[in-house]
Backbone as ProteinMPNN parsed JSONL, in Angstrom:
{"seq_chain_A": "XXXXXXXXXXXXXXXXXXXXXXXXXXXXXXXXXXXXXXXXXXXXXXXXXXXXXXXXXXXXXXXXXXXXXXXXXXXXXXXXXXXXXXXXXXXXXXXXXXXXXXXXXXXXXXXXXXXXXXXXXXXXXXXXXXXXXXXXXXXXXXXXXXXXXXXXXXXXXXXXXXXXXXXXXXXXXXXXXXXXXXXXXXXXXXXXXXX", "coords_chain_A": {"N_chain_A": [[88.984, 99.879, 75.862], [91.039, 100.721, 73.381], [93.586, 101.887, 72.922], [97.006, 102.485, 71.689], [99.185, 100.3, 72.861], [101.8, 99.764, 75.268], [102.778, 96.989, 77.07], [103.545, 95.267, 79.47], [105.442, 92.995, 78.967], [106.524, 94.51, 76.635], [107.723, 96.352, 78.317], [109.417, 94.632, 80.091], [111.198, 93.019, 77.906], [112.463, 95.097, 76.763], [113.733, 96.076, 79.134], [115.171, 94.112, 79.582], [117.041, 93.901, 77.391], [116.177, 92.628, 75.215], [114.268, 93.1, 73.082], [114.323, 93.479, 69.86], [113.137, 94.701, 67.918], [110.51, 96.701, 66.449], [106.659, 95.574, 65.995], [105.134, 94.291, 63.596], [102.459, 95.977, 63.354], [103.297, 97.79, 63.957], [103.931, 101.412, 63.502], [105.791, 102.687, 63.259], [109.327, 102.67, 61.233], [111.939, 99.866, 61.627], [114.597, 99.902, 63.755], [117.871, 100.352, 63.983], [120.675, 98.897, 65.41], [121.422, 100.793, 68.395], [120.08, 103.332, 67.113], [117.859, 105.486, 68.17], [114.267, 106.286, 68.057], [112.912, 109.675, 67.493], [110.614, 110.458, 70.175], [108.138, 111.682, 72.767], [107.105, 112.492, 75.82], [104.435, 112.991, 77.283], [102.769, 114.774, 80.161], [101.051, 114.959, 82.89], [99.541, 117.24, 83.854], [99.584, 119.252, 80.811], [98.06, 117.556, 80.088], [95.859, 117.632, 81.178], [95.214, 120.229, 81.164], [94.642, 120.652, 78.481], [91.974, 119.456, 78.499], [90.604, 120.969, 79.997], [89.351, 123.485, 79.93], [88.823, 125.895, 80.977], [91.157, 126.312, 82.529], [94.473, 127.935, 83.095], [96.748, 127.047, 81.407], [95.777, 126.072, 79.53], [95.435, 126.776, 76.685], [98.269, 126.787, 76.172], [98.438, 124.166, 76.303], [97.171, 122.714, 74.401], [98.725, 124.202, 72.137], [100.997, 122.765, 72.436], [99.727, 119.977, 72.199], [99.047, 120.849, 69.199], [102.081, 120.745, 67.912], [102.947, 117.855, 68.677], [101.016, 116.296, 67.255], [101.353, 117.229, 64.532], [103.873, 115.724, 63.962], [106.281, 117.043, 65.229], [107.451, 116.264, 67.053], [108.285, 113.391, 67.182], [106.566, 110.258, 68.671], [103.844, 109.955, 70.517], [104.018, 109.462, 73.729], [101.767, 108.388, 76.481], [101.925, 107.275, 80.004], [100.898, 105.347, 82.405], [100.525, 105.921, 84.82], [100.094, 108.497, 84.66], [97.467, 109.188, 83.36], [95.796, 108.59, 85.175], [96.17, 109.859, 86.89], [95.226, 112.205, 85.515], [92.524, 111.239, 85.066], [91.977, 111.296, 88.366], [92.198, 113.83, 88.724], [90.295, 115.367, 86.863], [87.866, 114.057, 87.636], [87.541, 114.91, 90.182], [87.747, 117.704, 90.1], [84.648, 118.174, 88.956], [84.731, 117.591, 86.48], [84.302, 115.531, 84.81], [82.847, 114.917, 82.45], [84.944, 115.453, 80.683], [86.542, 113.429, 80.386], [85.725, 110.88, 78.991], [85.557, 112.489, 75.933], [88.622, 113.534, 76.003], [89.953, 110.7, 76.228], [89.206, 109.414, 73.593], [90.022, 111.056, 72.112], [93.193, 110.616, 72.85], [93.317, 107.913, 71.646], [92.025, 108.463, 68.461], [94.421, 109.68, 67.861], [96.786, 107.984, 68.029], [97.942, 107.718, 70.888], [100.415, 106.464, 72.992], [100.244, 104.014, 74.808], [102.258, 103.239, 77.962], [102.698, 101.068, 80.323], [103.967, 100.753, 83.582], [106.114, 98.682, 84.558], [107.233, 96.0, 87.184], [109.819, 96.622, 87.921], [110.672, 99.066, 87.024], [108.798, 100.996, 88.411], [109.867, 99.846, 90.766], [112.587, 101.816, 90.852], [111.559, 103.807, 90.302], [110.323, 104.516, 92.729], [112.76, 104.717, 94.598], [113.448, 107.455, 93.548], [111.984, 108.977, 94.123], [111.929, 108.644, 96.848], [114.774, 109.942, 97.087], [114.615, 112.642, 96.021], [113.424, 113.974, 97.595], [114.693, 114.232, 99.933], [116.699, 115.648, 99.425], [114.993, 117.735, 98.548], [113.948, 118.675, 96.178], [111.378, 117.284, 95.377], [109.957, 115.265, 93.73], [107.231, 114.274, 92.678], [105.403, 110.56, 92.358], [104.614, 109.568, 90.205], [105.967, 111.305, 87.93], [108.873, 110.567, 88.719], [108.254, 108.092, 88.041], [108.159, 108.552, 85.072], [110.55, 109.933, 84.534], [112.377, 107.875, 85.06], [111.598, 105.494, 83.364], [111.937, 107.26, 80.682], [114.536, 107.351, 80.605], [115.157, 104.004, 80.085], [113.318, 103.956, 77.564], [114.356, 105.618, 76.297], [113.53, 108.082, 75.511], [113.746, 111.965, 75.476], [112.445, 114.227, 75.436], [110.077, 115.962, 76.788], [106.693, 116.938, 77.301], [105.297, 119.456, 79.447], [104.37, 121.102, 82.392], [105.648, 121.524, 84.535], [108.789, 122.611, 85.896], [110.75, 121.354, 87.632], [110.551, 118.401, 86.938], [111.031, 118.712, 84.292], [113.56, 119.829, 84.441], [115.004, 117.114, 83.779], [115.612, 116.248, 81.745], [116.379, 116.55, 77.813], [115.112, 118.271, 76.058], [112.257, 120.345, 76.56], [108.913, 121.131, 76.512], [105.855, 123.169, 76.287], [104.915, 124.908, 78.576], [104.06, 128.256, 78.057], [104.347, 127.791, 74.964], [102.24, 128.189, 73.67], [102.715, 131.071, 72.652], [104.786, 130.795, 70.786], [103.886, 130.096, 68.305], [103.045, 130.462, 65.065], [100.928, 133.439, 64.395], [98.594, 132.743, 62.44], [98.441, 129.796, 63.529], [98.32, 130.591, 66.58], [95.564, 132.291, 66.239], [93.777, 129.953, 65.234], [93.678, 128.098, 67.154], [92.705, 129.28, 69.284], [90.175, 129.34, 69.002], [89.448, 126.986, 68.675], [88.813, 123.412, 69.497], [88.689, 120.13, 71.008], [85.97, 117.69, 70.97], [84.454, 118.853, 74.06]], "CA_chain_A": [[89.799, 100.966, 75.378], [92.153, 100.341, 71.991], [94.574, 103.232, 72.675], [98.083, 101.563, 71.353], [99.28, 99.607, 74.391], [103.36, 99.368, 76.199], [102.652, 96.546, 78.399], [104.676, 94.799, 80.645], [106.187, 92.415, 78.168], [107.949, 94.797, 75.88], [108.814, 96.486, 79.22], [110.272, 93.475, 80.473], [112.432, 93.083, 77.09], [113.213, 96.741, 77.178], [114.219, 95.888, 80.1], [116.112, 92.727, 79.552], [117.651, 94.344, 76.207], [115.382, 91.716, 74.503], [113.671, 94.046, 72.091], [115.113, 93.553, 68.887], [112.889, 95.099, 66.389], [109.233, 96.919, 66.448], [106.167, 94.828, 65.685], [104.271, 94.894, 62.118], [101.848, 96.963, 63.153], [103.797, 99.618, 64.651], [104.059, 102.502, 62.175], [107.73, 103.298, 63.343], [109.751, 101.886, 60.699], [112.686, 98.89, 62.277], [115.749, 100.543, 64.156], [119.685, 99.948, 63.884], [121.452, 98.921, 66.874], [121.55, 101.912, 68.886], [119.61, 103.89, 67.012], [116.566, 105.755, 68.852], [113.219, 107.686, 67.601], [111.961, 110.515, 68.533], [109.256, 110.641, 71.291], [107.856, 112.862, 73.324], [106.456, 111.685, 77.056], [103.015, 113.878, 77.966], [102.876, 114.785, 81.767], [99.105, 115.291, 83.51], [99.578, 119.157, 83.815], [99.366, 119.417, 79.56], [96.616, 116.799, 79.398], [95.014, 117.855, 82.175], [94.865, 121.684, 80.565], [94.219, 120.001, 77.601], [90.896, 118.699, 78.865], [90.019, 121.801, 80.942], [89.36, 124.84, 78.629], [89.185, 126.769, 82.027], [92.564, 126.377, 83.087], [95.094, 128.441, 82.663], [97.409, 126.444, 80.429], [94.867, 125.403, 77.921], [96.144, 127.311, 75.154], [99.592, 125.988, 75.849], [97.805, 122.464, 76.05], [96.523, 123.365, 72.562], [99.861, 124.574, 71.259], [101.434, 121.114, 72.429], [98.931, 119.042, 71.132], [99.189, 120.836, 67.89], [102.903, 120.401, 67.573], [103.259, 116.562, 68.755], [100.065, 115.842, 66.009], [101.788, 117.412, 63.436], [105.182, 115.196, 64.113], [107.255, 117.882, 65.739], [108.288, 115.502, 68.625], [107.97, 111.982, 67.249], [105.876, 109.396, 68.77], [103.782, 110.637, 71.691], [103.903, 108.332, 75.019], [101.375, 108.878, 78.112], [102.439, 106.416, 81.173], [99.654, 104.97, 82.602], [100.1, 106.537, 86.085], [99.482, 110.014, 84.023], [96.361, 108.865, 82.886], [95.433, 107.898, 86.52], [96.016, 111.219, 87.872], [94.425, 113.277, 84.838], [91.075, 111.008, 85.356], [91.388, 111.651, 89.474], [91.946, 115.051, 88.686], [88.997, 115.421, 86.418], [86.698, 113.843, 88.244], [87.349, 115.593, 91.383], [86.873, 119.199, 89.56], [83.78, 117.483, 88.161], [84.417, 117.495, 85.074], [83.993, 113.88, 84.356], [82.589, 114.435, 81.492], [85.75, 115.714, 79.518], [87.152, 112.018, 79.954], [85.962, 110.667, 77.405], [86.427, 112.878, 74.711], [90.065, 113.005, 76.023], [90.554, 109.133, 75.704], [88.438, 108.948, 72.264], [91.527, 111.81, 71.395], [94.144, 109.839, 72.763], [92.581, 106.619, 71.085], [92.41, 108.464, 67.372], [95.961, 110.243, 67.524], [97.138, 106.992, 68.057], [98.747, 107.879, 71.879], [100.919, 105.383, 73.161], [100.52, 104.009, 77.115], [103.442, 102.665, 78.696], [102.233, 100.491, 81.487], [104.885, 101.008, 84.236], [106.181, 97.678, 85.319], [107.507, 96.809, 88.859], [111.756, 97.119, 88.28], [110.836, 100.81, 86.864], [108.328, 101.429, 89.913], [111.061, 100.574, 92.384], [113.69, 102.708, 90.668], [111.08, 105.245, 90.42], [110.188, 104.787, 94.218], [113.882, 105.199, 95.183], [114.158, 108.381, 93.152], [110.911, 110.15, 94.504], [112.053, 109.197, 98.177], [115.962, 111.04, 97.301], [114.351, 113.719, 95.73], [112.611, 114.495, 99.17], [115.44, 114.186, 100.613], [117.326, 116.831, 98.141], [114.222, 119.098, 98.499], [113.932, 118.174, 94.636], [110.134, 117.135, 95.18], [109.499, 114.621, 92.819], [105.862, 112.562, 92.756], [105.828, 108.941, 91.95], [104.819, 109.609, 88.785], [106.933, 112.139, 87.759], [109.815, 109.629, 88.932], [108.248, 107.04, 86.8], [108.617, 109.18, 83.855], [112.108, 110.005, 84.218], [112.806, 106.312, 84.976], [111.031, 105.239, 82.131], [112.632, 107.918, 79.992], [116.074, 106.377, 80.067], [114.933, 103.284, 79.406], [112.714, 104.216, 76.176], [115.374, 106.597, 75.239], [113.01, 109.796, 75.503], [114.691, 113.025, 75.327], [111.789, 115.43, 75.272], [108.949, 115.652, 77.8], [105.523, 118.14, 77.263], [104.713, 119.461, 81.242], [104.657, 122.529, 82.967], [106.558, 121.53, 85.628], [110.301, 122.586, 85.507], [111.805, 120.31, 88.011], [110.117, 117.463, 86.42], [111.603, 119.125, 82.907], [115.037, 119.588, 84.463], [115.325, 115.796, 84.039], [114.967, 115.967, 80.235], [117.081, 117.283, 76.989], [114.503, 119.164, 75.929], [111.073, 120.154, 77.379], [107.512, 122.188, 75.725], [104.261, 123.537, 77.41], [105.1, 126.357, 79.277], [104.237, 129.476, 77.424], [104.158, 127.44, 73.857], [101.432, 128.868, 72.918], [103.233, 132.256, 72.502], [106.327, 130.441, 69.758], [103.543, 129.415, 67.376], [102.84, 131.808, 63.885], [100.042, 134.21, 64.644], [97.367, 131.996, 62.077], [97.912, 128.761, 64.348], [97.129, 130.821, 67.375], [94.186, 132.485, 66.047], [92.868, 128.455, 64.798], [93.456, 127.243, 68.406], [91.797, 130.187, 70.194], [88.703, 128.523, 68.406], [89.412, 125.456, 68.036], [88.126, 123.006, 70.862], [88.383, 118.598, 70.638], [84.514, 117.743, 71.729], [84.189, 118.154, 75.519]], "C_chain_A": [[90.881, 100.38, 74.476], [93.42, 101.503, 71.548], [96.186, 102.131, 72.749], [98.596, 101.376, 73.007], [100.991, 99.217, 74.196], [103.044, 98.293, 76.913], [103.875, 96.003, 79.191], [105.975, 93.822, 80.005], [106.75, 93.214, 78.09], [108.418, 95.626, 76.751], [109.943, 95.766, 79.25], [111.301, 93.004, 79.308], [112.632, 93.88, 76.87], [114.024, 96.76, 78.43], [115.812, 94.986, 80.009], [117.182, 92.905, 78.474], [117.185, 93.405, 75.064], [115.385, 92.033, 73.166], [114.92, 94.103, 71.055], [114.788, 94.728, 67.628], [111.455, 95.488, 66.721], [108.576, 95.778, 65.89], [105.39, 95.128, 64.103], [103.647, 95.703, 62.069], [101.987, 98.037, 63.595], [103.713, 100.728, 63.517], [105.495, 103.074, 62.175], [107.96, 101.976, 62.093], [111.142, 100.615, 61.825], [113.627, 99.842, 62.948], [116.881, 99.59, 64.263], [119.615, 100.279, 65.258], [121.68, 100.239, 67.098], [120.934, 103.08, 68.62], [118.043, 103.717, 67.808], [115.627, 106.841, 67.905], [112.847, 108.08, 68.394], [110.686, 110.279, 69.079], [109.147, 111.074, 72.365], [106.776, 111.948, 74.434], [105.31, 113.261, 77.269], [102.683, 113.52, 79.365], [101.304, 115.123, 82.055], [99.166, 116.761, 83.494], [99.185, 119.642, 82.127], [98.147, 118.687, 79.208], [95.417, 117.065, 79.96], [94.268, 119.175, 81.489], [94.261, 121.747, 79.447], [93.021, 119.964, 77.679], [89.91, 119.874, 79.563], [90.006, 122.717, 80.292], [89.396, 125.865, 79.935], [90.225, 126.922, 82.562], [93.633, 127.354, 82.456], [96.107, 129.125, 81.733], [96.968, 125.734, 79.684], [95.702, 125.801, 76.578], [97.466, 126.891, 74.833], [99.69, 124.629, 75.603], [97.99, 122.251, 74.947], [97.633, 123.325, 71.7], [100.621, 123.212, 71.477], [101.533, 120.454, 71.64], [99.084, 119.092, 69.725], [100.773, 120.281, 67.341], [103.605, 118.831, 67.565], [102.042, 115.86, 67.636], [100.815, 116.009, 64.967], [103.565, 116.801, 63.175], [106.284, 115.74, 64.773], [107.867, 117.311, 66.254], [108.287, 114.053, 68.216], [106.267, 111.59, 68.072], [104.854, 109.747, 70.415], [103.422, 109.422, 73.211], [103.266, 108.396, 76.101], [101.731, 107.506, 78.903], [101.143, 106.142, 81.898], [98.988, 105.732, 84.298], [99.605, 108.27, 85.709], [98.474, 110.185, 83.605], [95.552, 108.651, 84.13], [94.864, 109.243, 86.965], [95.246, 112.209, 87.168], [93.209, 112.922, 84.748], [90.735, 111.455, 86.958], [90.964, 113.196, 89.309], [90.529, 115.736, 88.342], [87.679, 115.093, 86.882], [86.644, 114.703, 89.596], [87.218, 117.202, 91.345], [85.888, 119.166, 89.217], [83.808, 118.11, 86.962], [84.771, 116.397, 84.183], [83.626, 113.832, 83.114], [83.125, 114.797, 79.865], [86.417, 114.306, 79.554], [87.031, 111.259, 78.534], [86.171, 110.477, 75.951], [88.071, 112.894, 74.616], [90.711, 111.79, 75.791], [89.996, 109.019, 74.447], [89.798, 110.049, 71.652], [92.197, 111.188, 71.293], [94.391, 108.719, 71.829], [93.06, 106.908, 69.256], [93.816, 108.957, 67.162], [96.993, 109.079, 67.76], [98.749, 107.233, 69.234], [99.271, 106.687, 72.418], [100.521, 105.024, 74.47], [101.282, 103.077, 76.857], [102.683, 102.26, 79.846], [103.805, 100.278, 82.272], [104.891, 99.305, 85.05], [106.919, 97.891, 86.572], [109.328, 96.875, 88.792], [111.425, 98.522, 87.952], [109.776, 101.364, 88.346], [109.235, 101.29, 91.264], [112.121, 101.5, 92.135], [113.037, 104.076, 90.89], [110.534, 105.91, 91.915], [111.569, 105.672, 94.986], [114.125, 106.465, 95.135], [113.429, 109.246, 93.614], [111.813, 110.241, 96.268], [113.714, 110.422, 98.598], [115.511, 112.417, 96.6], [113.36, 114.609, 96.749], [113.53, 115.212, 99.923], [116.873, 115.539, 100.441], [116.553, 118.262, 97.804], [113.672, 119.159, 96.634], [111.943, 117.899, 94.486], [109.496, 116.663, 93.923], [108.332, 113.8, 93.22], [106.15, 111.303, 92.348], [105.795, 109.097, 90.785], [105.782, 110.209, 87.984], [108.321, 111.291, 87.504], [109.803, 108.718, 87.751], [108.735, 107.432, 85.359], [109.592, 109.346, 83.421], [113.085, 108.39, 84.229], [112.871, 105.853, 83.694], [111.524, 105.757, 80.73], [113.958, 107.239, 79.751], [115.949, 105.021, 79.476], [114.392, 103.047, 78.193], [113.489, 104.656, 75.435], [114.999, 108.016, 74.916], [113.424, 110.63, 76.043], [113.801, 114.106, 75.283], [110.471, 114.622, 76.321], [107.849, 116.996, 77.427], [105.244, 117.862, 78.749], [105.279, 121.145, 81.396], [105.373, 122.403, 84.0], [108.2, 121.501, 85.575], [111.059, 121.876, 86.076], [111.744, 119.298, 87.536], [111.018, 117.665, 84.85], [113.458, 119.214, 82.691], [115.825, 117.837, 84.284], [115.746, 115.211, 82.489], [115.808, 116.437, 79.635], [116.084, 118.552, 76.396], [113.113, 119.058, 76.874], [110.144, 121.365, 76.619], [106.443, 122.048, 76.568], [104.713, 124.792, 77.776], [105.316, 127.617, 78.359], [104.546, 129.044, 75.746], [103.139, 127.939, 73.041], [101.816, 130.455, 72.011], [104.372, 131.793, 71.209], [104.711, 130.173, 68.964], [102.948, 130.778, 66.294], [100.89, 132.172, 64.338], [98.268, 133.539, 63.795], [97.386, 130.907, 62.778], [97.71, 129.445, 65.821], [95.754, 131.224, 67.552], [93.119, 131.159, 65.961], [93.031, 128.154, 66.277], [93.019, 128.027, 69.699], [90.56, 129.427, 70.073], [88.714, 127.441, 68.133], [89.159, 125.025, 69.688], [88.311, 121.246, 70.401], [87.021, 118.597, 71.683], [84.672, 117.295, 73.177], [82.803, 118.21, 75.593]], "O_chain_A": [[91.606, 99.509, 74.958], [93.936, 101.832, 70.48], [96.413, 101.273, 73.602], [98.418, 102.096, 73.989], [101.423, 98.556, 73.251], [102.95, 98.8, 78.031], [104.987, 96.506, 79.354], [107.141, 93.856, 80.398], [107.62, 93.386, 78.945], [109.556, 95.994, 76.464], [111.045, 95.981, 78.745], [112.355, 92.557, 79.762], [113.736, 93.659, 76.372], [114.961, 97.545, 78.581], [116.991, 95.214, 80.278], [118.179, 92.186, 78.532], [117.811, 93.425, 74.004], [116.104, 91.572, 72.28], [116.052, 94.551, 71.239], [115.515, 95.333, 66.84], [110.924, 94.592, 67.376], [109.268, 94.923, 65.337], [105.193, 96.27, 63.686], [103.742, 96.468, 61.109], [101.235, 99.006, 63.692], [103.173, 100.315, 62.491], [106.109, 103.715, 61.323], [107.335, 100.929, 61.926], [110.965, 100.808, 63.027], [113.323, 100.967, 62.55], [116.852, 98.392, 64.545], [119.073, 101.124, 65.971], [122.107, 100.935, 66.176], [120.988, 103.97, 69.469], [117.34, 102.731, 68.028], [116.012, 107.823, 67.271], [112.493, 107.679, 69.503], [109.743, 109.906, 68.382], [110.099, 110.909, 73.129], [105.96, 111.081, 74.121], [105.723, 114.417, 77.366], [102.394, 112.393, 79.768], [100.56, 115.562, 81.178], [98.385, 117.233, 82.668], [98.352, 120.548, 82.137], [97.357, 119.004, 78.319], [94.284, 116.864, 79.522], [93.054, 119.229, 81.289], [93.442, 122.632, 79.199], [92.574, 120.58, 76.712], [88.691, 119.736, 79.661], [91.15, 122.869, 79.861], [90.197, 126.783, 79.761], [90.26, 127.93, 83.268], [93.582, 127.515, 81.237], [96.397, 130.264, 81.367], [97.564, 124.807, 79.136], [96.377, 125.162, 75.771], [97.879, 126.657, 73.697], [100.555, 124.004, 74.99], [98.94, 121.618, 74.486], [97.662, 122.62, 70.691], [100.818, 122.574, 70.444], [102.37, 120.144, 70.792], [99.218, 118.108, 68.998], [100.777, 119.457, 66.426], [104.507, 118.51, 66.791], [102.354, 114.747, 67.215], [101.061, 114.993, 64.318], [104.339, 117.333, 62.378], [107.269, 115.021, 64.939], [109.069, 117.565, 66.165], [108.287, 113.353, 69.228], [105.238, 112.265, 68.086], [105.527, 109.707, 71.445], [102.415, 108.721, 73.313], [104.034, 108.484, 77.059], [101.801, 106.541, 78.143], [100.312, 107.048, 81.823], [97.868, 105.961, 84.755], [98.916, 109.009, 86.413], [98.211, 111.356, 83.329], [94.356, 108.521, 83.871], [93.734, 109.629, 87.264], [94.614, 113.044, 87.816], [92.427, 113.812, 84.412], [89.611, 111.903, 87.186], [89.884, 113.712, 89.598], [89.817, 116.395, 89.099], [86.629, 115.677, 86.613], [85.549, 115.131, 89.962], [86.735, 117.877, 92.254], [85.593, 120.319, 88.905], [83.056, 118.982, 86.525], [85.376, 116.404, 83.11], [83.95, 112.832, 82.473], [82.633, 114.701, 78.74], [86.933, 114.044, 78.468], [87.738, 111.094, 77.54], [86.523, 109.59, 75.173], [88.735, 112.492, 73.662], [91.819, 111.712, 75.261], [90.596, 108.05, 73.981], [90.47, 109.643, 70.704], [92.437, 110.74, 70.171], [95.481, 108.556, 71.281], [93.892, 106.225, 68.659], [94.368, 108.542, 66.143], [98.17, 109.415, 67.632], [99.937, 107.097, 68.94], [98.508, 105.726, 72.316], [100.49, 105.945, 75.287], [101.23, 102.257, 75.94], [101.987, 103.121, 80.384], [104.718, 99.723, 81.662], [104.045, 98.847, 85.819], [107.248, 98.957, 87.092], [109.947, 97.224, 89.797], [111.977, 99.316, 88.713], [110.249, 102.129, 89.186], [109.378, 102.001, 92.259], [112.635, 102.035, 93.118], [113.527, 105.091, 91.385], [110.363, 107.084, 92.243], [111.557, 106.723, 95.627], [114.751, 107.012, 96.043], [113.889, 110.387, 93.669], [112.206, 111.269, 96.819], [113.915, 111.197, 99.533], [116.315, 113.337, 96.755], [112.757, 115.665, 96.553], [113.415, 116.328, 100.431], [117.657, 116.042, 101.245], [116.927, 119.294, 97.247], [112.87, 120.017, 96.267], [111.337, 118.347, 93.513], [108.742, 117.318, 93.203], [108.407, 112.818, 93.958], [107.294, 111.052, 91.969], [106.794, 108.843, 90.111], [106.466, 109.452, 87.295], [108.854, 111.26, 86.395], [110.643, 108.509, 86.876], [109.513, 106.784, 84.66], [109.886, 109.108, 82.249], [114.08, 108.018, 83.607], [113.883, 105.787, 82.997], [111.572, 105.008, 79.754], [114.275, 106.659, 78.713], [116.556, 104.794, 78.43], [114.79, 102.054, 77.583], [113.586, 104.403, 74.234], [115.667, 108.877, 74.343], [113.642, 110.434, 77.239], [114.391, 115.163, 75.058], [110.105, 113.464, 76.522], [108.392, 118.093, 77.293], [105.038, 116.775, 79.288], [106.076, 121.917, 80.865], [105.807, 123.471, 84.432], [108.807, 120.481, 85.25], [112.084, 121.53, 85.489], [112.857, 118.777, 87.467], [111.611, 116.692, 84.386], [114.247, 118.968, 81.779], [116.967, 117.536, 84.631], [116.09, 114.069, 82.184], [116.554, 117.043, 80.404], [116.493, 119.713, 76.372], [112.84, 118.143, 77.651], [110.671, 122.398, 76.207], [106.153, 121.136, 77.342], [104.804, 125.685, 76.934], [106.421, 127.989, 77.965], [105.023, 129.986, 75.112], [103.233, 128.075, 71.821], [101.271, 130.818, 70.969], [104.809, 132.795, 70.644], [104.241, 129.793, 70.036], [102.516, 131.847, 66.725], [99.963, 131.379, 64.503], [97.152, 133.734, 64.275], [96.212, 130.58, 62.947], [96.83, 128.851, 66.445], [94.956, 130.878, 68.422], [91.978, 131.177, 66.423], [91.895, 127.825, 66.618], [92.979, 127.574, 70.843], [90.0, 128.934, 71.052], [87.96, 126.912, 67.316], [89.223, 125.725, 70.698], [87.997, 121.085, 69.222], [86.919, 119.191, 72.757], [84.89, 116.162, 73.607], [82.219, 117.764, 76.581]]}, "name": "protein", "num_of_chains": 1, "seq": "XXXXXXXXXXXXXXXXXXXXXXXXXXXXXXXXXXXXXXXXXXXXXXXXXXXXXXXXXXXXXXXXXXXXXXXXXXXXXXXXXXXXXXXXXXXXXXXXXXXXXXXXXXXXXXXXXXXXXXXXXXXXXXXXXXXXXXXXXXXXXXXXXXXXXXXXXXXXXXXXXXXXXXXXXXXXXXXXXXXXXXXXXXXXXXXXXXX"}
């Protein structure tokens, strides 16, 4: 799989405050101290709906997708534990065999994965077990995301889930399909990526 790759390194100098400067073949141009680009974190609930034309929130999938393709949100980021859960998912509805047109998507839109190293997995452990504790009901992943978020600097999240969204400056999915001009919902009634 050649879907652009976060690994643990430029964690670990994201981490460390290392990270000076993108690499050549990034397509972001360089950033000034302190300055951040936009990007947009994709939760399993949008990719998942995404993938499932039966689901409920397809069309809002749809409307997403269209707006983080067409630059709306910057740079788009899935986390690797979101990728985890939208293949268990899939396979355990059987429908195994939307995988992998969904990764051959991810792959050409040139989606990012963040591989979650282990200082953001224990912060993100800590925060799932006080959000238990708070009635807050955060998953691990979920956690990771918002972890992960501060550290990247992401400010916008696509998910249907609002507590997960309350974590965020902004947040899209839910009922997106409904904000978009009346010719891009008609194109994404009919429109379909090959499952």
């Amino acid at each position: 799989m050649s879907i652009h790759c976060t690994g643990s390194r430029r964690a670990r100098a994201l981490l460390e405050g290392r990270l000076k400067k993108q690499t050549e073949s990034s397509p972001r141009p360089s950033r000034k101290k302190g300055e951040c680009f936009p990007t947009i974190l994709i939760d399993t609930g949008v990719l998942y709906a995404f993938a499932d034309k039966n689901d409920e929130h397809n069309l809002d999938a749809k409307a997403t997708m269209l707006r983080v393709l067409t630059g709306g949100f910057g740079s788009p980021i899935v986390i690797d534990y979101v990728m985890l859960e939208v293949i268990t998912l899939l396979n355990q509805r059987k429908l195994s065999t939307t995988i992998r047109p969904l990764v051959e998507f991810l792959k050409e839109n040139r989606f990012e994965m963040f591989f979650i190293p282990e200082q953001i997995f224990s912060e993100a452990l800590e925060l799932t077990i006080k959000s238990e504790q708070q009635k807050r009901f955060l998953s691990l992943t979920d956690s990771s995301q918002i972890v992960a978020s501060k550290i990247l600097k992401v400010r916008t999240i696509a998910t249907f889930d609002s507590t997960l969204a309350s974590f965020f400056q902004a947040c899209i999915g839910k009922n997106y399909f409904d904000q978009l001009s009346e010719k891009e919902r008609d194109s994404l009634s009919k429109a379909r990526y090959d499952q």
